[in-house]
C-alpha positions in Angstrom: -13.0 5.2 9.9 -10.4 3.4 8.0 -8.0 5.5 6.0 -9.2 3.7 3.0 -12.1 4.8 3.6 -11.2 8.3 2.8 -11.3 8.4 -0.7 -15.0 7.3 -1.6 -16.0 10.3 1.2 -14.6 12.5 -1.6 -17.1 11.9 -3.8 -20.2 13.2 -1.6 -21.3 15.8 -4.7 -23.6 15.3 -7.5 -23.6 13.7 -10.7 -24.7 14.6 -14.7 -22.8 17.6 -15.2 -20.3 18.4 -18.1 -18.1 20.8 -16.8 -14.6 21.9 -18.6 -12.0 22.7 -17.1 -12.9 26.4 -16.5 -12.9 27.3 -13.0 -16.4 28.5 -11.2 -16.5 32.3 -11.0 -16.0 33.9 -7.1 -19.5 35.2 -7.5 -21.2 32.3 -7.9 -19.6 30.6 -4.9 -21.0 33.6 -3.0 -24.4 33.3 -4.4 -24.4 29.8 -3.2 -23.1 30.3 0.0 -25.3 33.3 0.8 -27.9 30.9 0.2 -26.6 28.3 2.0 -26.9 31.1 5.1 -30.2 31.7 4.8 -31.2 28.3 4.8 -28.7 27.2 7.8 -27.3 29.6 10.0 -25.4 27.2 11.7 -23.7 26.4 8.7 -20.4 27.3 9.5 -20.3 24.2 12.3 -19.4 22.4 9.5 -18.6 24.6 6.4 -15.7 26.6 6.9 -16.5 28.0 3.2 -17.7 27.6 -0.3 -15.1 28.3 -2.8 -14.7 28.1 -6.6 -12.1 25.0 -7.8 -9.2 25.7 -8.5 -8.5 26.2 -12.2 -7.8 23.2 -13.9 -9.3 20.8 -11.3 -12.6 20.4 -13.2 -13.9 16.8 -12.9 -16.2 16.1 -15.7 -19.2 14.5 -13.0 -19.8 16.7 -10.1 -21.6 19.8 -9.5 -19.9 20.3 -6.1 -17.8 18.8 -3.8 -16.5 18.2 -0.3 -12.9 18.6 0.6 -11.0 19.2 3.9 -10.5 22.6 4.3 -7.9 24.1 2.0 -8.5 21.3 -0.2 -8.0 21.4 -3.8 -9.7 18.6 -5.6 -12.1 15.8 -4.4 -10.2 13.2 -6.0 -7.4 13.5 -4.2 -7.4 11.5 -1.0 -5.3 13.5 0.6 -8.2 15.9 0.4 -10.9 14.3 0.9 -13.1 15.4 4.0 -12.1 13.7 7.6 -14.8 12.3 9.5 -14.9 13.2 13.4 -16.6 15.6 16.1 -16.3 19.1 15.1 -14.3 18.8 11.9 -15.2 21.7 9.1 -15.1 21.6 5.7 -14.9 23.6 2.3 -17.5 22.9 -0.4 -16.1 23.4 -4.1 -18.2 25.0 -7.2 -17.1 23.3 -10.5 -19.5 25.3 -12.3 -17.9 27.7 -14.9 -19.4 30.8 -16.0 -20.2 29.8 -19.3 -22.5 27.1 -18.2 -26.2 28.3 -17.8 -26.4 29.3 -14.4 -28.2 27.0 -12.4 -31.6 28.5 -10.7 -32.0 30.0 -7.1 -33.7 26.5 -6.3 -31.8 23.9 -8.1 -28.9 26.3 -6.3 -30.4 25.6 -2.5 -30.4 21.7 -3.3 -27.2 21.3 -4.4 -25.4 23.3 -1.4 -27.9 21.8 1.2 -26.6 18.4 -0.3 -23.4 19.3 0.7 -24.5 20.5 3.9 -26.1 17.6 5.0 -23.1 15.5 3.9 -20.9 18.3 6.1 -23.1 18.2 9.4 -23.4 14.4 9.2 -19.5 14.2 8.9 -18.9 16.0 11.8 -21.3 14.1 13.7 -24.1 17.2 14.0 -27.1 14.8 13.7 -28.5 11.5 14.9 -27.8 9.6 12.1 -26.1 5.9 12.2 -22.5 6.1 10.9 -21.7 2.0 9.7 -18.4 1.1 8.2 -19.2 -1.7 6.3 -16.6 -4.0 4.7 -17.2 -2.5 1.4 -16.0 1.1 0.5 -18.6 1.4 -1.9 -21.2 0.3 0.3 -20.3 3.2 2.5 -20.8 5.3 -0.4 -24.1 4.5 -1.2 -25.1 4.2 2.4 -24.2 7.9 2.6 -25.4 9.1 -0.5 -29.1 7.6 -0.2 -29.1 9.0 3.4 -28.2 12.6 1.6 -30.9 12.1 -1.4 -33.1 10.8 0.9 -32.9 14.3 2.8 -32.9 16.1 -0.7 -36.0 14.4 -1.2 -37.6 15.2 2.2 -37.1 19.0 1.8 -38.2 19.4 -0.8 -41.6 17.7 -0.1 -41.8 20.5 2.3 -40.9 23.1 -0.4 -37.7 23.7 1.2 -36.0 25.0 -2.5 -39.4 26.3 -4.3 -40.2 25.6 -7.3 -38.0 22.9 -9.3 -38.7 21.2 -12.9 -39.7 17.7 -12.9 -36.7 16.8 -14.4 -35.0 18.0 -11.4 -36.8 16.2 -9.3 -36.8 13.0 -11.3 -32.9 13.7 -10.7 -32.9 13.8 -7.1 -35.3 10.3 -7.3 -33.1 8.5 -9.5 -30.0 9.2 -7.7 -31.7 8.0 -4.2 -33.5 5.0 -5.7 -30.0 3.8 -7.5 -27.7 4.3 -4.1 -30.7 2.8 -1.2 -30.6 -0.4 -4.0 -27.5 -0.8 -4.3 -27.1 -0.5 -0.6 -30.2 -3.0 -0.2 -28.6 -5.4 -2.4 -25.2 -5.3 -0.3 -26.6 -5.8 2.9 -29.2 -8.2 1.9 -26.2 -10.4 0.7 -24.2 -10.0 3.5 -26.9 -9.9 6.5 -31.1 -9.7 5.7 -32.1 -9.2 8.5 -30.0 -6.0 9.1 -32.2 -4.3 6.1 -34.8 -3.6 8.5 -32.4 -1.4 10.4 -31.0 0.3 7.4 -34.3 0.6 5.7 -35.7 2.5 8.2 -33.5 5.7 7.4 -33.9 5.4 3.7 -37.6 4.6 2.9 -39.2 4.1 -0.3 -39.0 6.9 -2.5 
């Protein structure tokens, strides 16, 4: 993938939080990767760990994110997360203590977001991996294909219990990515939707 690619990969986290610039606690890093264990034990393919941000590196929009490992803050290209056979990365917490702690199932989401992100990455599934001409297109072809699997687990209770506004969360965010991506490649080619759309149905 083009090296200028690298910088929208940074951004494979999640969105709506107002964070500070107060660095996640240790603990809660643990918390979220003892749960990432117990929901993938082949995790650490692709995570090598999950690891509070360092302090000061705060971006007001993510809950987590995905770096290279030993990376320091996803907006930095030159630590965003390198795609290729059996390359692992480090997930970051953003979230500070003071923030109400996010629930054991809003929790499992948000790492297994990361996870998927990880796994598909390092080419541990089946998926299609297009570079399209567009960086952000790339983006939002990745990011529905990741919502899209939020959405999947947890029609098979994968997290327990959420809220509905959680859940009306995880649908917006894949409804706003698979159209912008449908708009793209409906411009560009129409008849390669019914390719793409058959990895991102309707939600």
């Amino acid at each position: 993938m083009p090296r200028s690619l690298w910088p929208h990969l940074t951004m494979f986290c999640l969105a709506l939080c107002c964070l500070g610039q107060v660095a996640a606690s240790p603990s809660e890093a643990n918390r979220l990767r003892t749960l990432l264990a117990a929901m993938h034990p082949d995790h650490a393919r692709y995570i090598q760990s999950v690891r509070s941000a360092p302090a000061g590196v705060a971006p007001a929009d993510l809950y987590l994110g995905l770096v290279r490992v030993g990376g320091r803050d996803p907006r930095d290209p030159a630590d965003a997360p390198r795609p290729g056979a059996e390359q692992r990365y480090d997930v970051l917490v953003f979230r500070p203590p003071s923030v109400t702690p996010w629930s054991d199932g809003w929790s499992r989401l948000l790492v297994d977001h990361e996870y998927f992100h990880a796994r598909h990455l390092a080419r541990g599934d089946r998926l299609p991996r297009p570079t399209f001409a567009r960086a952000s297109a790339n983006r939002h072809f990745q990011e529905a294909l990741a919502w899209g699997y939020n959405l999947q687990r947890l029609s098979e209770n994968a997290y327990g219990a959420l809220p509905e506004r959680r859940q009306r969360e995880v649908r917006q965010h894949y409804r706003r990515h698979r159209e912008a991506l449908a708009r793209y490649v409906q411009q560009k080619q129409p008849s390669a939707w019914s390719y793409y759309g058959r990895f991102l149905p309707a939600w």
